[in-house]
TORKOLDO-353752 format. One record per residue (C-alpha): x, y, z. Coordinates in steps of 0.05 Angstrom, whole numbers, plus 32768, in hexadecimal, padded with zeros to 4 digits. Layout:
XYZ...
//
This chain:
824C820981EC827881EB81BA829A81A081B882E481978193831881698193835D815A818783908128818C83E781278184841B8100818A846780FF818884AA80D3819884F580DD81AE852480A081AD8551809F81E6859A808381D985978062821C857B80198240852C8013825B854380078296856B805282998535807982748507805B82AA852B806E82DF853580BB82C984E980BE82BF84E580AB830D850B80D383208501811582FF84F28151832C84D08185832D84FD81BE8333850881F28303854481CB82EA8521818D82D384D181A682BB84C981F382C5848681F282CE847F81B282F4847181C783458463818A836A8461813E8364843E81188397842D80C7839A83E780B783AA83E1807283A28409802E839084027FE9837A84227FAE8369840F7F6A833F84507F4B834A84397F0E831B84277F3B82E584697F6182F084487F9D82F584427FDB83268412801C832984248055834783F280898342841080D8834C83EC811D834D841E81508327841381968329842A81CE82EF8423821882EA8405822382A583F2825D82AC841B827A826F83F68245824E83AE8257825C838D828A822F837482C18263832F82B7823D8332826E825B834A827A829C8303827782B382FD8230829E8345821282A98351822C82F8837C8238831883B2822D82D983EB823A830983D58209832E83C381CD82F883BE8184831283C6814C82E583B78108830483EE80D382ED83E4808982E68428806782DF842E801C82C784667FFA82D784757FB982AB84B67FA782C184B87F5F82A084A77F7F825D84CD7FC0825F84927FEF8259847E80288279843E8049827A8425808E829183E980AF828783D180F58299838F8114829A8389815882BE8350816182F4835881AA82E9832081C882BF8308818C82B082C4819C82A482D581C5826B831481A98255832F815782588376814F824383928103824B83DC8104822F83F380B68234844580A5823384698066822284B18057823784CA8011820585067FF281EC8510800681A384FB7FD38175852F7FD88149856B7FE5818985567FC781D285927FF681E8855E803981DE851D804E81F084E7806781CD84C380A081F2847980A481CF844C80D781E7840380D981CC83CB811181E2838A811E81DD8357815781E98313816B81EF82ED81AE81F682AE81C8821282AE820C82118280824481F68284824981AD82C28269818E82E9825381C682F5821081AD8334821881808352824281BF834A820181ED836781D381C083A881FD81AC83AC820581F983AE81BC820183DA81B381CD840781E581E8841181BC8225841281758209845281A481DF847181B5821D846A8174824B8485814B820E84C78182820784D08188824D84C7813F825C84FF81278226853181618247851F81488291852F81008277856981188258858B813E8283857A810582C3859D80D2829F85DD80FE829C85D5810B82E785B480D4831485A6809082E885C8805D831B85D8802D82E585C07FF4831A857F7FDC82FE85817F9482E285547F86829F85157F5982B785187F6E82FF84EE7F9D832C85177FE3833185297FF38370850D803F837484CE8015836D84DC7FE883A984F0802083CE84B5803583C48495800583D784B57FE8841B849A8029843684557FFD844784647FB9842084887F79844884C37F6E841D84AD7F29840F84747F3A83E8849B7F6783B884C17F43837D85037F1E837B85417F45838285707F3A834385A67F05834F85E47F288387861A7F438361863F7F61839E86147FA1839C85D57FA383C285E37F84840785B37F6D843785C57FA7846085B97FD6843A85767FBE842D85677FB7846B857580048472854B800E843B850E7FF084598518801284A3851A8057847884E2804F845984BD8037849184C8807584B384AB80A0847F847280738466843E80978489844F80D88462843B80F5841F848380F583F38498812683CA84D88108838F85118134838C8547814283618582811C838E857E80D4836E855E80B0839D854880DB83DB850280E583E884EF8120841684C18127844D848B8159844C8468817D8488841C8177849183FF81A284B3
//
C-alpha cells in the first residue's frame, strides 16, 4: 500500500452582508437547482453556548460522485453515489463567523478528505464576505493508485467549492429575508431550535422594530413543537422545513 497527500485552497468575495451570505448557506437545498450532485441534507445533532455566542449544528449530507470516482477506486470509495460527508457547522454569531467542516465517512479507510469553510466580513469592506475554502487529502491505496486518489479528491473539493459559490449566489437572489440584525442570533437558527429548546434559554431577540410579533413567535414555537420529534430535511422554499416519513 501506498501513503500520499494533498492539500488546496481557494476564495470568492461575496458583494453582500454576513448576515445574508449566512443565511443562503442555510438555506441551500439540495435539488438539482441549487448543488447537482447534492441528494440529501439531514440534522443530527445541535448545540448552543449562548454566552460564547455560538451554535453547532452537526448535518450528514449525501452526494452522488460517482462521475467522480475512478472505476479502479470504486472498490475503495463505496457506494460513490451514495457519499456521506459528516458536517460540523459553527455558528459565531457575535463575531460574524461561520464555520463548516466536512470529512466523508465514505471510504474512509482508504481515503480521508476534511474540506473546512469560512464565511467573514471582508477585512477591507464589512459590507462582503469572504468565502475561504481549504482541503485536504490523504491516500492509502495499493501502489500506483495514489495520484488517482488525490486528483479524485481534488476533483471534488473543485466541485463543492463551484457549486457552493453558485448555490450561495443564486439563494441570495431568491430567499435572503433581509431580517437578520448584525450581533444577534438568526432566526432560522432559533427556529431551529424551539423545536426542543424553552425559548428562554435561547438568546435575546434584537430590539422590536414592528416586525416580529409575539404572535408570530408564538406560532413559531407551536410549529416546531409539532415536528421536533422528526428527522428534518431543508428545502428550497425559504424557510419551510419538511416532514419525512419513517418507516
Amino acid at each position: 500500500m501506498g501513503r500520499a497527500s494533498a492539500s488546496d485552497e481557494d476564495e470568492h468575495k461575496h458583494a453582500r452582508s454576513w448576515e445574508e451570505t449566512v443565511e443562503a448557506v442555510w438555506r441551500r437545498h439540495a435539488r438539482a437547482s441549487r448543488f447537482p450532485q447534492r441528494e440529501d441534507v439531514r440534522v443530527t445533532a445541535k448545540r448552543i453556548v449562548v454566552e460564547e455566542g455560538l451554535a453547532v449544528v452537526e448535518r450528514k449530507v449525501v452526494y452522488n460522485y460517482s462521475e467522480l470516482v475512478p472505476l479502479l477506486l470504486q472498490g475503495n470509495v463505496n457506494p460513490a453515489d451514495k457519499f456521506v460527508l459528516v458536517e460540523t457547522m459553527k455558528f459565531r454569531w457575535k463575531e460574524r463567523n461561520l464555520e463548516i467542516v466536512a470529512v466523508n465517512e465514505t471510504g474512509r479507510s482508504s481515503v480521508m478528505y476534511e474540506e473546512a469553510v469560512q464565511f467573514y466580513p471582508h477585512p477591507e469592506n464589512s459590507n462582503w464576505t469572504v468565502m475561504r475554502q481549504c482541503g485536504s487529502y490523504e491516500v492509502d491505496l495499493f501502489f500506483g493508485l495514489e495520484t488517482m486518489g488525490l486528483d479524485m479528491c481534488r476533483s471534488i473539493f473543485r466541485m463543492n467549492f463551484n457549486n457552493n459559490v453558485d448555490a450561495d449566489a443564486s439563494m441570495m437572489q431568491e430567499y435572503v429575508s433581509n431580517k437578520e440584525v448584525p450581533g444577534y442570533f438568526p432566526t432560522y437558527l432559533r427556529d431551529l431550535f424551539l423545536q426542543d429548546t424553552d425559548p428562554s434559554l435561547l438568546p435575546p431577540l434584537p430590539p422590536q422594530d414592528g416586525k416580529t410579533s409575539d404572535t408570530e413567535l408564538t406560532f413559531a414555537a407551536v410549529k416546531a413543537n409539532q415536528i421536533h420529534a422528526d428527522p428534518v430535511r431543508f428545502w428550497d422554499q425559504g424557510m419551510s422545513m419538511e416532514k419525512e416519513e419513517v418507516s
